[in-house]
N, C-alpha and C positions, 0 to 999 in steps of 0.2 A: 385775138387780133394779131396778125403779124407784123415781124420789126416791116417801118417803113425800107426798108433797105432788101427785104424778100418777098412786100407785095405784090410786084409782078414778076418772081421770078420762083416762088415758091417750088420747092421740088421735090425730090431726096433728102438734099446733103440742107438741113435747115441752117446755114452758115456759109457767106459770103465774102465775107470780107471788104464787101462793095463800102462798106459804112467806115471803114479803119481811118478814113481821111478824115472824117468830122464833116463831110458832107453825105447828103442823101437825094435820091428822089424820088419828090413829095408828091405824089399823082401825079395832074398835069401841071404843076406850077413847075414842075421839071426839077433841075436840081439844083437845091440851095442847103446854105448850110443848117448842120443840124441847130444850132442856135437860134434861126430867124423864129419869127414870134410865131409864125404859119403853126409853123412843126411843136413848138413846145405849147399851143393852144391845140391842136391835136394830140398830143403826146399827154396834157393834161387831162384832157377830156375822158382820154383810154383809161385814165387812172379813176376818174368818177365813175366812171363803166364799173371798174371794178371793185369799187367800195359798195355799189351799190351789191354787186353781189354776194359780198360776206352777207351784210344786210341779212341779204334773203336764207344765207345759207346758214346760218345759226342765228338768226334773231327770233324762230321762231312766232314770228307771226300771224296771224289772220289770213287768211286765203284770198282776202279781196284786196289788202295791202299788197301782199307776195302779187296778186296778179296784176294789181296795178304798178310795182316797180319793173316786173318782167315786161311789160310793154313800156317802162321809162327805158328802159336798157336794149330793147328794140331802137326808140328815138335814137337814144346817143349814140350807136350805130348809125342812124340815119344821119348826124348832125356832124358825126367824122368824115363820112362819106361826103357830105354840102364841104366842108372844109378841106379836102382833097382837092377839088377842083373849082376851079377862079369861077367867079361867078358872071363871070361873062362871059365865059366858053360855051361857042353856039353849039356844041354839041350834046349830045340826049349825057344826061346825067342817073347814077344808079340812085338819087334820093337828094331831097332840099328842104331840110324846114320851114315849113310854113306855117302861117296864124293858125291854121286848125291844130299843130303840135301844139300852140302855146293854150290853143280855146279846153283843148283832152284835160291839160294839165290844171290848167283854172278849174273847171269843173271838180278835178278831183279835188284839191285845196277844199275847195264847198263843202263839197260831200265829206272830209274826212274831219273839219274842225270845228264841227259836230259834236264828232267824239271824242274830241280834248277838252273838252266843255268851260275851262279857263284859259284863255293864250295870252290875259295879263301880265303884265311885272315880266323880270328880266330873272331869268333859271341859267343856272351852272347847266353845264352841259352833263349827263348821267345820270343815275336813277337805272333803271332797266338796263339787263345788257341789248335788248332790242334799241331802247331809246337811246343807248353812248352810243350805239352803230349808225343809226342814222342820226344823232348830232354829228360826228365824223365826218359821214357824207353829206352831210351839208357841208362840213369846212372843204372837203374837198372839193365840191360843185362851185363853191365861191371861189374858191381859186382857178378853175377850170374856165368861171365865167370873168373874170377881169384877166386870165390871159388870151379869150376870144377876146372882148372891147380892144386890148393892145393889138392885135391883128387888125383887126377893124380900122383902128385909126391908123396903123401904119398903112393897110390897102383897102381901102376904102372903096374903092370897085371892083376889087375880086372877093374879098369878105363877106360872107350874108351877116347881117346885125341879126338877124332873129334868133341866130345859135346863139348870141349872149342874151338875146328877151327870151329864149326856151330857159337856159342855167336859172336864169333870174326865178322865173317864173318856180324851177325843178326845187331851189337852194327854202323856196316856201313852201312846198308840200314836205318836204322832209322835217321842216322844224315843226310841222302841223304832224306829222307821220311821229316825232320824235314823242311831242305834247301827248298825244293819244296815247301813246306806249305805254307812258305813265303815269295815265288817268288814274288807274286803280291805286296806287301805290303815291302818290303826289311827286310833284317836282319837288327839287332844291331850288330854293328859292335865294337870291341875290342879294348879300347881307352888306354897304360898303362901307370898308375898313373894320368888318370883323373880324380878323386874324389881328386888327393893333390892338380892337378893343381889350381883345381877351389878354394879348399880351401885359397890357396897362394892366389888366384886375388883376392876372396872377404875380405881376411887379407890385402893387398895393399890398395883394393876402400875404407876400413874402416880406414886407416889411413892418407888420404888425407883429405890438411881442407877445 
């Protein structure tokens, strides 16, 4: 994806300098600074794009996984795009998330938790290096989706909300995508205040003569 700052003016020289101020412009919402919430729920978003692609690109996965993230990363293309442009611009738009992104993504949730076959109890994040990659992207998807909601409520009628009910929906395939990874092998499972307990026993064994 290009810096917001050479999307429409991409060329040659990939360096503008247009952005040096700390402002940009954002599609059509024109130009605001790079701070407003618009731009860093786009700017997050880019970044779940691309967690999700390590994912794919060493987690060695399933082919029906790899091809159903390669059309989640289609989406979140389509859902930068929805966020580009206010949502009341009567003009034809290149892409808008709608329920059917979110019905594709349900579905898959279904069909893949399945193959986790426990998604009880509360697991550490790892196990698998496929399974730490998409626990990652999940942390990053949740981030991405509560800074759309903050866009949201800051603009509230240029903001589509279903770009954060798409993350919401995206942030539970990946923990069902994680679960799966490491059917074979089990989760770590969520022990609490295991690091004091142990501390205590081996404070005890050290004080025995």
């Amino acid at each position: 994806m290009a810096d917001l700052d050479d999307v429409e003016t991409a060329g040659p020289a990939l360096y503008t300098g247009r952005g040096d101020s700390g402002r940009t412009t954002f599609g059509r919402h024109g130009d605001v600074a790079k701070t407003d919430v618009r731009v860093a729920a786009y700017e997050d978003c880019d970044e779940a794009n691309a967690a999700v692609s390590v994912v794919m690109a060493v987690g060695n996965l399933p082919i029906e996984v790899t091809s159903t993230l390669a059309s989640v990363q289609n989406d979140l293309f389509d859902l930068v795009a929805d966020l580009a442009v206010p949502l009341d611009d009567p003009r034809a738009v290149s892409a808008r998330i709608s329920e059917s992104h979110l019905t594709r993504l349900e579905r898959a949730v279904d069909h893949f938790e399945r193959q986790a076959t426990d998604l009880s109890g509360f697991v550490l994040p790892g196990g698998t290096v496929a399974a730490s990659l998409l626990y990652q992207a999940r942390a990053v998807v949740r981030r991405a989706e509560r800074s759309v909601w903050a866009a949201v409520d800051a603009h509230p009628t240029t903001v589509n909300p279903l770009c954060a009910r798409y993350l919401n929906r995206l942030s539970t395939l990946m923990f069902v995508l994680a679960r799966g990874a490491n059917a074979e092998h089990g989760d770590v499972q969520w022990v609490p205040g295991a690091s004091s307990l142990a501390m205590e026993q081996e404070a005890d064994a050290s004080e025995r003569p």
